[in-house]
CHARMM internal coordinates of N, CA and C (Angstrom, degrees):
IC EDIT
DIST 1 N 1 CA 1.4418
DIST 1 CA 1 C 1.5259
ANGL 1 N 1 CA 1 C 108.29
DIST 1 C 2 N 1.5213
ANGL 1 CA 1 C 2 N 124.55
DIHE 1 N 1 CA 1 C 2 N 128.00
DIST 2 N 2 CA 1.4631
ANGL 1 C 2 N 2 CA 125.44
DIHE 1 CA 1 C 2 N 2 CA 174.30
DIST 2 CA 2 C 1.5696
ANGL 2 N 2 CA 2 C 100.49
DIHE 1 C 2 N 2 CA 2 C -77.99
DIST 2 C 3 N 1.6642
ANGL 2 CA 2 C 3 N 99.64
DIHE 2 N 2 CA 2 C 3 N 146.12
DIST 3 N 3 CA 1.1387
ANGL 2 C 3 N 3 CA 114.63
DIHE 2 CA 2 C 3 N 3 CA 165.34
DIST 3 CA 3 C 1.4480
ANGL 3 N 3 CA 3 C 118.16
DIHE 2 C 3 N 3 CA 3 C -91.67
DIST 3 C 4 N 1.3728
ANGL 3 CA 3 C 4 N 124.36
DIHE 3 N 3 CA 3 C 4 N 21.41
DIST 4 N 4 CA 1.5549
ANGL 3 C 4 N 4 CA 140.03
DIHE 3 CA 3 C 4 N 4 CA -154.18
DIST 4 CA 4 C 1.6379
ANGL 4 N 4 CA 4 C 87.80
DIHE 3 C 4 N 4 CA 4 C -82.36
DIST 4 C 5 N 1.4580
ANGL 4 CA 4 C 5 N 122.59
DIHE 4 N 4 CA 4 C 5 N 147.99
DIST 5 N 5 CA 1.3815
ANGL 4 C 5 N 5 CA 121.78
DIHE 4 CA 4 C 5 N 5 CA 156.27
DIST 5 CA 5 C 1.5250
ANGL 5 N 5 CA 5 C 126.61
DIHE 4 C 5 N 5 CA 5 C -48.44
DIST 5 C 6 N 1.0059
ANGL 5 CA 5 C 6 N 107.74
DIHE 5 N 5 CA 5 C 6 N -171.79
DIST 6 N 6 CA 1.9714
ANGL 5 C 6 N 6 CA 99.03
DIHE 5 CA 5 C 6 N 6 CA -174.29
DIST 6 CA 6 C 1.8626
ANGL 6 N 6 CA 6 C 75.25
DIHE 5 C 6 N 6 CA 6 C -112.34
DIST 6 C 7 N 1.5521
ANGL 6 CA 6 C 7 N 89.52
DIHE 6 N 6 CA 6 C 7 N 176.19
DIST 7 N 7 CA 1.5347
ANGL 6 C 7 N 7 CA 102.30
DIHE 6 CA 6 C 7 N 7 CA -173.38
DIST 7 CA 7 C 1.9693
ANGL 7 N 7 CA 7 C 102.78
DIHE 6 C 7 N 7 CA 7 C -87.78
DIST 7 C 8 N 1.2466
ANGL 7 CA 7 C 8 N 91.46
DIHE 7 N 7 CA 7 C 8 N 144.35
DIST 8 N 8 CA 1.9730
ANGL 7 C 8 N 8 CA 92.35
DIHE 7 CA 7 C 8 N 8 CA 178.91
DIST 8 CA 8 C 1.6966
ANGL 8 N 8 CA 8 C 106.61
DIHE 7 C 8 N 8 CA 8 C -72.59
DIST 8 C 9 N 1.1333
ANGL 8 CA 8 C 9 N 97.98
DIHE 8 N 8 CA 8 C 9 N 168.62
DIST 9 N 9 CA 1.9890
ANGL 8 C 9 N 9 CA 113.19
DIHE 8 CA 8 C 9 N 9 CA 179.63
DIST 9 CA 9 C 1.2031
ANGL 9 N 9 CA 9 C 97.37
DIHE 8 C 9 N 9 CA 9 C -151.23
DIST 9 C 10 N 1.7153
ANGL 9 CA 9 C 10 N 112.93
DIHE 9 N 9 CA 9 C 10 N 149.86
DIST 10 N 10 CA 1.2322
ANGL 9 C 10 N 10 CA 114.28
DIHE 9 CA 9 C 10 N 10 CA 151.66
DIST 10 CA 10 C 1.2806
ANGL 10 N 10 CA 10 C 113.52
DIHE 9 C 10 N 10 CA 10 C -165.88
DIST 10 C 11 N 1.3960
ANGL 10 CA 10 C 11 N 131.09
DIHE 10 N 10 CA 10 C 11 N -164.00
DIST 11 N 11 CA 1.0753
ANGL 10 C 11 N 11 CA 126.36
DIHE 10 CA 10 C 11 N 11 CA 177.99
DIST 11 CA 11 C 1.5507
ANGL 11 N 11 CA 11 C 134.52
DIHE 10 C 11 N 11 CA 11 C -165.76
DIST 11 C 12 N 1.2542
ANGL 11 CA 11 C 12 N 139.14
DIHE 11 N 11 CA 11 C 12 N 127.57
DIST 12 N 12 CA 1.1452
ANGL 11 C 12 N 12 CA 128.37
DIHE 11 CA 11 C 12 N 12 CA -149.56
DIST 12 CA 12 C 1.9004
ANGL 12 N 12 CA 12 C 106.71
DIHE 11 C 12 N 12 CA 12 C -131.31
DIST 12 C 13 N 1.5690
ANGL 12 CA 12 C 13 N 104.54
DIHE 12 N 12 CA 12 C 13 N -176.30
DIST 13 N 13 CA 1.2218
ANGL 12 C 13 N 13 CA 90.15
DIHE 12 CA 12 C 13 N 13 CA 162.33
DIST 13 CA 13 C 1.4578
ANGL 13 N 13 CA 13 C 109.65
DIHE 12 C 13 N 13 CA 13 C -129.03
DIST 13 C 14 N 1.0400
ANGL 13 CA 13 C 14 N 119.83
DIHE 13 N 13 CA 13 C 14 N 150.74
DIST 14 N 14 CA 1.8633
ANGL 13 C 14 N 14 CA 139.55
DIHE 13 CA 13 C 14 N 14 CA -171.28
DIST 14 CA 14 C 1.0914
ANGL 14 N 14 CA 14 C 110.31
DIHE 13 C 14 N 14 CA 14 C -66.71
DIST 14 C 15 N 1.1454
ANGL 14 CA 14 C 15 N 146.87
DIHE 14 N 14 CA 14 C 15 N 96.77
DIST 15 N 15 CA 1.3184
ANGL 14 C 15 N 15 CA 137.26
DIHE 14 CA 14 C 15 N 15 CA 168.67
DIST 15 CA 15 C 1.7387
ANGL 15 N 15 CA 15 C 117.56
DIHE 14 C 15 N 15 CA 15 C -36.69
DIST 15 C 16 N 1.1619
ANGL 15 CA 15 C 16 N 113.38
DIHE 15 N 15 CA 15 C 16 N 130.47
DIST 16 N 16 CA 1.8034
ANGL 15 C 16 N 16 CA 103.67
DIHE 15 CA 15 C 16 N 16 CA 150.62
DIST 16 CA 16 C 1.9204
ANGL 16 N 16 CA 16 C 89.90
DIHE 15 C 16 N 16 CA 16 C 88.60
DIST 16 C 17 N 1.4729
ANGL 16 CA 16 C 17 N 129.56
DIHE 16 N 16 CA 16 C 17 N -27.45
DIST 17 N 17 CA 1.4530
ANGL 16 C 17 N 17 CA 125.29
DIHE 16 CA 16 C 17 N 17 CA -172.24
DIST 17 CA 17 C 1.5786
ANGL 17 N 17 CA 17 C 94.59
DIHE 16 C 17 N 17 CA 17 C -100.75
DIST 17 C 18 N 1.4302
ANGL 17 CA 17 C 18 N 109.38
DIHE 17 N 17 CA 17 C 18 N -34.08
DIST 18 N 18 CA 1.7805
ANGL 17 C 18 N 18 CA 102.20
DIHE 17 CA 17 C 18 N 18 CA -166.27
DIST 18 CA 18 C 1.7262
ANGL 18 N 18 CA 18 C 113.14
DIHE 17 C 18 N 18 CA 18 C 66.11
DIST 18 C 19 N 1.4944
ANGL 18 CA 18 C 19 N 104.34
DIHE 18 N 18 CA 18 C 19 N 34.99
DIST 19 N 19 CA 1.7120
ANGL 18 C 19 N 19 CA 123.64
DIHE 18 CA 18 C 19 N 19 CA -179.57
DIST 19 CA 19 C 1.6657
ANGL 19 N 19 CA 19 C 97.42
DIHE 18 C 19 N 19 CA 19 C -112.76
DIST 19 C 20 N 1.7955
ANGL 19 CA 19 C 20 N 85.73
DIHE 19 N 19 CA 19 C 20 N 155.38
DIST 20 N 20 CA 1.5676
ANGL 19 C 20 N 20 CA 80.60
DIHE 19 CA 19 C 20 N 20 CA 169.20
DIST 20 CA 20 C 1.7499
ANGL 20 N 20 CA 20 C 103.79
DIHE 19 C 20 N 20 CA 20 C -117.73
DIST 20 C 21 N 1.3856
ANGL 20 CA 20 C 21 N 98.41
DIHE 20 N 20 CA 20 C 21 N 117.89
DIST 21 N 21 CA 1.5347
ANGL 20 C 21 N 21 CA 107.24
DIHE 20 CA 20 C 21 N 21 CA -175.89
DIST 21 CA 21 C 1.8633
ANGL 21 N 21 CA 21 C 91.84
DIHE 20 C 21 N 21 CA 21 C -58.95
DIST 21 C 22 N 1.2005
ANGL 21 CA 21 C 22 N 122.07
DIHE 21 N 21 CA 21 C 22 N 136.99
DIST 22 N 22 CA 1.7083
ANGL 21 C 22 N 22 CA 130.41
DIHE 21 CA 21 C 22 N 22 CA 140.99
DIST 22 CA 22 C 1.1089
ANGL 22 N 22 CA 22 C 108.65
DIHE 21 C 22 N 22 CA 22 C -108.90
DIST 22 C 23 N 1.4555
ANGL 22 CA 22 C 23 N 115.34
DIHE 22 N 22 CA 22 C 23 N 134.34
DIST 23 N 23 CA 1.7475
ANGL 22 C 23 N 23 CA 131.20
DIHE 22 CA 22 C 23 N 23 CA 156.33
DIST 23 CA 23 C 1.3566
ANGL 23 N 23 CA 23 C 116.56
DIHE 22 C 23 N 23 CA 23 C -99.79
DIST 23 C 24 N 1.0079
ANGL 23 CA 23 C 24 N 130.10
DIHE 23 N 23 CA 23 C 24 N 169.57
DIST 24 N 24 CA 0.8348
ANGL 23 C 24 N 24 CA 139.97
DIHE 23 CA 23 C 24 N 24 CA 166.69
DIST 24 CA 24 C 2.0053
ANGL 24 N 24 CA 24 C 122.05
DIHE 23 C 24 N 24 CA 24 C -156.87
DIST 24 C 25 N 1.2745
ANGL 24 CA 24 C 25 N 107.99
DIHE 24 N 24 CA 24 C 25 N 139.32
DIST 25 N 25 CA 1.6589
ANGL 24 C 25 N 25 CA 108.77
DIHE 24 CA 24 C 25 N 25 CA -160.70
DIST 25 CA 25 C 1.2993
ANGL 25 N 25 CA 25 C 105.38
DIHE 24 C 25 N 25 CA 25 C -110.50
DIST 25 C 26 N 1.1701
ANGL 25 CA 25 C 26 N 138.49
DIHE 25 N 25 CA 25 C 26 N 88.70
DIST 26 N 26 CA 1.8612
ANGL 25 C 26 N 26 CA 127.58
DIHE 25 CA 25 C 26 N 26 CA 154.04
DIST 26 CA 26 C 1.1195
ANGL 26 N 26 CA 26 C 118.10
DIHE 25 C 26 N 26 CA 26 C -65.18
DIST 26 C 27 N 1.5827
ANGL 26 CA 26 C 27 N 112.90
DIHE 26 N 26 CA 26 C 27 N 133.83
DIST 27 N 27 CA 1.3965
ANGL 26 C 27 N 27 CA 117.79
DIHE 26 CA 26 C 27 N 27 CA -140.89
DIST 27 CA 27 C 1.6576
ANGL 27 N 27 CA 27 C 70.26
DIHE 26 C 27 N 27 CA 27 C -83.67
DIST 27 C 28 N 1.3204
ANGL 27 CA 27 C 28 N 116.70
DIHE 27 N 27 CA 27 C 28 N 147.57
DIST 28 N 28 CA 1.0694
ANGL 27 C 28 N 28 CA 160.15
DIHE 27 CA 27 C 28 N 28 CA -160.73
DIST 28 CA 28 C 1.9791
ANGL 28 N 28 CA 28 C 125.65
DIHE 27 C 28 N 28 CA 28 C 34.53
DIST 28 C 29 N 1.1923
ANGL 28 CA 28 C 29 N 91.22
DIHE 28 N 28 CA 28 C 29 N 14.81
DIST 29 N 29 CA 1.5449
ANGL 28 C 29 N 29 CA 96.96
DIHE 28 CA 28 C 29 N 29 CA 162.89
DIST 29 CA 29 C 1.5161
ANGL 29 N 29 CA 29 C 121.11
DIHE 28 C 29 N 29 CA 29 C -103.69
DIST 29 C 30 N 1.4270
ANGL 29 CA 29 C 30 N 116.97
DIHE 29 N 29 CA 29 C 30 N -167.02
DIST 30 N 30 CA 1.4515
ANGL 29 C 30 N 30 CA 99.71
DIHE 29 CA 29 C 30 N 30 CA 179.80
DIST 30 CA 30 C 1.6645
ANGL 30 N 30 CA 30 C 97.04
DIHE 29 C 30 N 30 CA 30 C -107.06
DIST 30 C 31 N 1.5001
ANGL 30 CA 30 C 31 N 98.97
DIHE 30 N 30 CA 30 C 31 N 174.69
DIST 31 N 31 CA 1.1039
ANGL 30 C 31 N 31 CA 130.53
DIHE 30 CA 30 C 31 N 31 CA -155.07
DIST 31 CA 31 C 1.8460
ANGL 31 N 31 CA 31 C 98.10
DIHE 30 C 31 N 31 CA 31 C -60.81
DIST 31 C 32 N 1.2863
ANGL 31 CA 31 C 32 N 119.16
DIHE 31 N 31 CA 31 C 32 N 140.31
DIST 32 N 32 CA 1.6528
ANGL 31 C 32 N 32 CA 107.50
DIHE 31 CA 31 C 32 N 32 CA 156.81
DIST 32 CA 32 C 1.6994
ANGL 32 N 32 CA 32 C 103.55
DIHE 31 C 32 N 32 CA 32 C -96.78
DIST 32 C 33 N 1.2706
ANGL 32 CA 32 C 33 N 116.52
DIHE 32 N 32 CA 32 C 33 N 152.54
DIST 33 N 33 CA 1.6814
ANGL 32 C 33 N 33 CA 120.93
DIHE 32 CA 32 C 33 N 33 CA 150.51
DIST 33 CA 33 C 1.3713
ANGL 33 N 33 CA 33 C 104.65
DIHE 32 C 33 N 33 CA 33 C -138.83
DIST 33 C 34 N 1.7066
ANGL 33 CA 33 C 34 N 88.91
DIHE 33 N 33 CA 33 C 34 N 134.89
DIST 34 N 34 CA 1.6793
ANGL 33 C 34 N 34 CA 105.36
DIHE 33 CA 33 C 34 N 34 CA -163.46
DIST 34 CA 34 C 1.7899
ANGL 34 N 34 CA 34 C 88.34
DIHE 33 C 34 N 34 CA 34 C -136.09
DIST 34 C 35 N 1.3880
ANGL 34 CA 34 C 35 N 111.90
DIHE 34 N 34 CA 34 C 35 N 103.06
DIST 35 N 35 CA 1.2094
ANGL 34 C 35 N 35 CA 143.39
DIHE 34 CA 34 C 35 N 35 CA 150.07
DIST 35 CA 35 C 1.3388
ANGL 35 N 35 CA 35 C 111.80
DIHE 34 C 35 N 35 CA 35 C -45.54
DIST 35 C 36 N 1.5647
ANGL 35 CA 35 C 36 N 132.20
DIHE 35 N 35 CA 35 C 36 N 99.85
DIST 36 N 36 CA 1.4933
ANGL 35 C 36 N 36 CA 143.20
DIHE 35 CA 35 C 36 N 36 CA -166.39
DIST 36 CA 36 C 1.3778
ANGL 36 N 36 CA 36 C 105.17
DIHE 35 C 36 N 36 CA 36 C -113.33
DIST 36 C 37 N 1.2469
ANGL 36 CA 36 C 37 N 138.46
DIHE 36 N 36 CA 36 C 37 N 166.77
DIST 37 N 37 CA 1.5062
ANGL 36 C 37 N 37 CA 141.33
DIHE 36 CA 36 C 37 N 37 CA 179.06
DIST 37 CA 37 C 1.8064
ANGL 37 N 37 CA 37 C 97.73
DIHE 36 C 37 N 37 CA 37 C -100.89
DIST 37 C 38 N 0.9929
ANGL 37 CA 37 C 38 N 152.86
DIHE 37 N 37 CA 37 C 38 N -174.04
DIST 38 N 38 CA 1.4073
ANGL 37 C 38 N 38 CA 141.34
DIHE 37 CA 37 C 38 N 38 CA 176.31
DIST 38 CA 38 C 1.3604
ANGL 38 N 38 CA 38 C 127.10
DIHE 37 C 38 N 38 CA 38 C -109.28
DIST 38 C 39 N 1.5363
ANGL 38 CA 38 C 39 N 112.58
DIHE 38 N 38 CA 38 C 39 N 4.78
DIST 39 N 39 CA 1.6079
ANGL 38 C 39 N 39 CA 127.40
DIHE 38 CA 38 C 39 N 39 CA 153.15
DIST 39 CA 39 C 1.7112
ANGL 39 N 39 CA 39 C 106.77
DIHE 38 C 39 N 39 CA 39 C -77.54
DIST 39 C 40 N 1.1463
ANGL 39 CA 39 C 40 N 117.25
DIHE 39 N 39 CA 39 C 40 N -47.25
DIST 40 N 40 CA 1.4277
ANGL 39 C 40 N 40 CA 128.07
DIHE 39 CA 39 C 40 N 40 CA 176.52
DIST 40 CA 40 C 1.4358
ANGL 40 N 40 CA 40 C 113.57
DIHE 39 C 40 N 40 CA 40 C -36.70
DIST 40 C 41 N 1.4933
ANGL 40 CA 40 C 41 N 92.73
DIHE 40 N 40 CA 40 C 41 N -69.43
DIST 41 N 41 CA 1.5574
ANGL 40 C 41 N 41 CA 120.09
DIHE 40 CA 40 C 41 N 41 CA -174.65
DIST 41 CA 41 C 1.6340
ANGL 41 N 41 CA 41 C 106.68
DIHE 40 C 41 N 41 CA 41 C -53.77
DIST 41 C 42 N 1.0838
ANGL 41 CA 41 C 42 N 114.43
DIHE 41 N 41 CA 41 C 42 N -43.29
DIST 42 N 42 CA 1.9845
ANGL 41 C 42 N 42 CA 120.90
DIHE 41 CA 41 C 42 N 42 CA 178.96
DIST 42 CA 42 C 1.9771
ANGL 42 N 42 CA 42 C 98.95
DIHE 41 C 42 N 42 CA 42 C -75.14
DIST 42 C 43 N 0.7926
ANGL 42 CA 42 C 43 N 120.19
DIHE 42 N 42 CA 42 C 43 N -27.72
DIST 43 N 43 CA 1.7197
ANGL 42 C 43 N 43 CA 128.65
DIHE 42 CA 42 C 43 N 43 CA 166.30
DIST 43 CA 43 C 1.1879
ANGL 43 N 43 CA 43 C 120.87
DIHE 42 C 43 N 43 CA 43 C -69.99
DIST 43 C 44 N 1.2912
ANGL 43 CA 43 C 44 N 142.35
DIHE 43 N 43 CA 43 C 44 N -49.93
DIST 44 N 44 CA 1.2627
ANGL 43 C 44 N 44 CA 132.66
DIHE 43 CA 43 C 44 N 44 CA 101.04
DIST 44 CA 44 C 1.2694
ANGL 44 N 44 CA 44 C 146.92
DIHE 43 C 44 N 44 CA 44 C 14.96
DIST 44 C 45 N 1.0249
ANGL 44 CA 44 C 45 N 103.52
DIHE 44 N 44 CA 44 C 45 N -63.49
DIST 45 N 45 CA 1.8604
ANGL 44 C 45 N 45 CA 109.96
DIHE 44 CA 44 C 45 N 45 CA -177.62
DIST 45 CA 45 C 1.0954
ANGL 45 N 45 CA 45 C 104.47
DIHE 44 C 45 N 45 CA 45 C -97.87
DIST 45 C 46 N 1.5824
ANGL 45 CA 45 C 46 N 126.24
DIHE 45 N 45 CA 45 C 46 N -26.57
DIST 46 N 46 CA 1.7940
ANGL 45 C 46 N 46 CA 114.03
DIHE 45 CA 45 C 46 N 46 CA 147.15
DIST 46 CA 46 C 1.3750
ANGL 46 N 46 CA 46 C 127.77
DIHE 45 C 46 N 46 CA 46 C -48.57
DIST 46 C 47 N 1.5753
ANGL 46 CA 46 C 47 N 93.02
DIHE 46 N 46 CA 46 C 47 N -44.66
DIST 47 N 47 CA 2.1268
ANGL 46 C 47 N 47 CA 94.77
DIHE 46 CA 46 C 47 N 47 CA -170.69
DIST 47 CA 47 C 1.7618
ANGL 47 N 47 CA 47 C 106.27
DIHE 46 C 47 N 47 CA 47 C -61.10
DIST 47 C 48 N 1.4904
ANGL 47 CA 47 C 48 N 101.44
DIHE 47 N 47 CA 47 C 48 N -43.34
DIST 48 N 48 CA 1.5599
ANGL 47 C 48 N 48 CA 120.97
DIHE 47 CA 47 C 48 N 48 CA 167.28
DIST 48 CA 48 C 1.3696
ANGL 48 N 48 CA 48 C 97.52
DIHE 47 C 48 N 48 CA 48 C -29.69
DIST 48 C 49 N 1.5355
ANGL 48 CA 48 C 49 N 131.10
DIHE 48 N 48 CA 48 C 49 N -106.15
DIST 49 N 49 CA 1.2358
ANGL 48 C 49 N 49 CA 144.35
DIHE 48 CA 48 C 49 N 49 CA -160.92
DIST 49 CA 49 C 1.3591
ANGL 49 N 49 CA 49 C 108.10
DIHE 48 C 49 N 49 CA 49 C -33.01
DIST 49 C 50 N 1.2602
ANGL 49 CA 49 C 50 N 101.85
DIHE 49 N 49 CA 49 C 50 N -64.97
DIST 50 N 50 CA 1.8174
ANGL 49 C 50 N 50 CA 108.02
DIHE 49 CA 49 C 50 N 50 CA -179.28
DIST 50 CA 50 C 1.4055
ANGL 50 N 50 CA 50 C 106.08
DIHE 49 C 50 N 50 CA 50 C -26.88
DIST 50 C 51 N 1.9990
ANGL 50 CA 50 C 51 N 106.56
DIHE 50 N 50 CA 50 C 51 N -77.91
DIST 51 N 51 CA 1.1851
ANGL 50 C 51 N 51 CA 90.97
DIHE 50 CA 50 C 51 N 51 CA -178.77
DIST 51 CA 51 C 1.8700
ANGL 51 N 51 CA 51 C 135.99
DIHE 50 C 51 N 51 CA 51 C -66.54
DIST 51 C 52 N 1.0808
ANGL 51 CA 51 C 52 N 113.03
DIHE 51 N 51 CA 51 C 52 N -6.29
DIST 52 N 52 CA 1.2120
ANGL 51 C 52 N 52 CA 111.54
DIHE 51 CA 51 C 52 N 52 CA 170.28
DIST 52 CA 52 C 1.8881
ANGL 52 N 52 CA 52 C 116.91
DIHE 51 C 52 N 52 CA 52 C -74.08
DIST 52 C 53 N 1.0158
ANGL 52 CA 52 C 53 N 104.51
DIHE 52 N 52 CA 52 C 53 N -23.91
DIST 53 N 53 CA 1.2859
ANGL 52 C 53 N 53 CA 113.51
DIHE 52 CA 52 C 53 N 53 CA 177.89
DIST 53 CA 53 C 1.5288
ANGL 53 N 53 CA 53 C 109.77
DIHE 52 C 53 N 53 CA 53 C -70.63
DIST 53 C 54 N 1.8782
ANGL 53 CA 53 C 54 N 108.67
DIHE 53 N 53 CA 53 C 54 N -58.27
DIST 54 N 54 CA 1.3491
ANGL 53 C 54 N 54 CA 110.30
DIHE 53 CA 53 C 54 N 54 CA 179.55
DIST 54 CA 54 C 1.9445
ANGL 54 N 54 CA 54 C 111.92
DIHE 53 C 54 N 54 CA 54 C -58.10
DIST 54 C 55 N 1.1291
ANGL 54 CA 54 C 55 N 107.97
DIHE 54 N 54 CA 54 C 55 N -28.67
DIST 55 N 55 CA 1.6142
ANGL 54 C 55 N 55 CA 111.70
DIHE 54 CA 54 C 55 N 55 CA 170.11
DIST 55 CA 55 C 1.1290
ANGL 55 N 55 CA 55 C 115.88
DIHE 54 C 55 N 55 CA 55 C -72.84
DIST 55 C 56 N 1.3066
ANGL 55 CA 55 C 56 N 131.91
DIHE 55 N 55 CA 55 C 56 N -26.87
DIST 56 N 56 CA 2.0691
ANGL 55 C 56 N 56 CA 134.39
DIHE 55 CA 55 C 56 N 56 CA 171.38
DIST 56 CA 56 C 1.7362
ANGL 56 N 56 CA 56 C 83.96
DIHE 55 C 56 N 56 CA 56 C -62.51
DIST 56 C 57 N 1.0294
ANGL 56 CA 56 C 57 N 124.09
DIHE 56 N 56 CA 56 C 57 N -75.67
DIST 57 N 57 CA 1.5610
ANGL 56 C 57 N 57 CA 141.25
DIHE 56 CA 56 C 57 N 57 CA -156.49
DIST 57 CA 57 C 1.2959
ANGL 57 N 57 CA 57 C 102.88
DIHE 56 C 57 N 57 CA 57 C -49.11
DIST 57 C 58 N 1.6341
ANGL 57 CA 57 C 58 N 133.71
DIHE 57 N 57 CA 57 C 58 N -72.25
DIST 58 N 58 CA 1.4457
ANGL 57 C 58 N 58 CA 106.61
DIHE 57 CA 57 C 58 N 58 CA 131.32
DIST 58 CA 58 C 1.1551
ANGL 58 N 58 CA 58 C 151.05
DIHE 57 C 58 N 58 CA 58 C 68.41
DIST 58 C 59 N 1.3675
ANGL 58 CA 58 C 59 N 92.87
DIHE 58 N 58 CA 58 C 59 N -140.61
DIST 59 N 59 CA 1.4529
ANGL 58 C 59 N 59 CA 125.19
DIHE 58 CA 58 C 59 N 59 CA 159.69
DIST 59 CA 59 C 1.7907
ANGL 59 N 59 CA 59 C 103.71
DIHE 58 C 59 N 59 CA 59 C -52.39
DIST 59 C 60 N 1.2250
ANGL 59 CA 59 C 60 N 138.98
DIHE 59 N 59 CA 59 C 60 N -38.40
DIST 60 N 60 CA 1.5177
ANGL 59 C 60 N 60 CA 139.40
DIHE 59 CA 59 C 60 N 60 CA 168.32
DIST 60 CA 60 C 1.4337
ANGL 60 N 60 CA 60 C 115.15
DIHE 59 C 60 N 60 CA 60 C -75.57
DIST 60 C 61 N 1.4387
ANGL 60 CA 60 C 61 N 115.56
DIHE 60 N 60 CA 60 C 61 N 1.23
DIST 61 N 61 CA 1.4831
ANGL 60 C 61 N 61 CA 119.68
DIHE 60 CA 60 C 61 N 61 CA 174.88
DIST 61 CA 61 C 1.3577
ANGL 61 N 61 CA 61 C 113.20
DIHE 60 C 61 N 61 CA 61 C 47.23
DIST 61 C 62 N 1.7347
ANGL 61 CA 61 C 62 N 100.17
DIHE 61 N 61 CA 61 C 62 N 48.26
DIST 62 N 62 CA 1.3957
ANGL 61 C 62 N 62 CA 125.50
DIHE 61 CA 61 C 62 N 62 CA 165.53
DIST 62 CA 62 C 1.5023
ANGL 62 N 62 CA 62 C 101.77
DIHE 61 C 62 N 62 CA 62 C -66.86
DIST 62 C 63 N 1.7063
ANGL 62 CA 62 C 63 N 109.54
DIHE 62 N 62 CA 62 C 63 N -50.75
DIST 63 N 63 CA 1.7601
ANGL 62 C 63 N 63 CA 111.28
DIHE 62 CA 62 C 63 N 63 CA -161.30
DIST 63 CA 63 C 2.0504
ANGL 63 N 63 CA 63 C 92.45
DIHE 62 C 63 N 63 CA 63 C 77.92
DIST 63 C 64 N 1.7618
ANGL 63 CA 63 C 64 N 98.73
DIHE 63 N 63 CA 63 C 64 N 170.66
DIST 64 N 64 CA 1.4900
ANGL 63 C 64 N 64 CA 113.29
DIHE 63 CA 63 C 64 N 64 CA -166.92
DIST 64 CA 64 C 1.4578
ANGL 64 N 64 CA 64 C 100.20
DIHE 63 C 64 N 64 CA 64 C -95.38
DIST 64 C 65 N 1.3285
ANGL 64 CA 64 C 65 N 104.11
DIHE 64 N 64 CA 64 C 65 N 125.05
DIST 65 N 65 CA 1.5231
ANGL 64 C 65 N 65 CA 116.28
DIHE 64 CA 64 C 65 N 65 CA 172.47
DIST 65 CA 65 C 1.4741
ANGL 65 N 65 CA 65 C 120.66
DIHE 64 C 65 N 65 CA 65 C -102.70
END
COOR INIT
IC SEED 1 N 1 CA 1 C
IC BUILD
């Protein structure tokens, strides 16, 4: 198992496009920015949660409900 950090995320909004820029950082590569429309971006940050949720659950040897 690496003890390496996890990679950074974030997300902003674009001036003047009304987009939501996401980055994202792998620890030692360069940066991505992925320019989303703001239905996208909320589609996204659902699939996000979900799976972060099903990974807490998981990791607690919940198993998929």
């Amino acid at each position: 198992m690496s003890s390496a950090p996890a990679p950074i995320a974030g997300a902003s909004v674009q001036p003047g496009t009304h987009q939501v820029m996401v980055w994202l950082y792998p620890v030692g590569q360069l940066a991505h920015l992925i320019p989303l429309p703001p239905g996208t971006a909320r589609e996204l940050a659902a699939q996000l949660n979900a799976a972060a949720d099903l990974a807490e659950r998981l990791s607690r040897g919940e198993g998929e409900k």
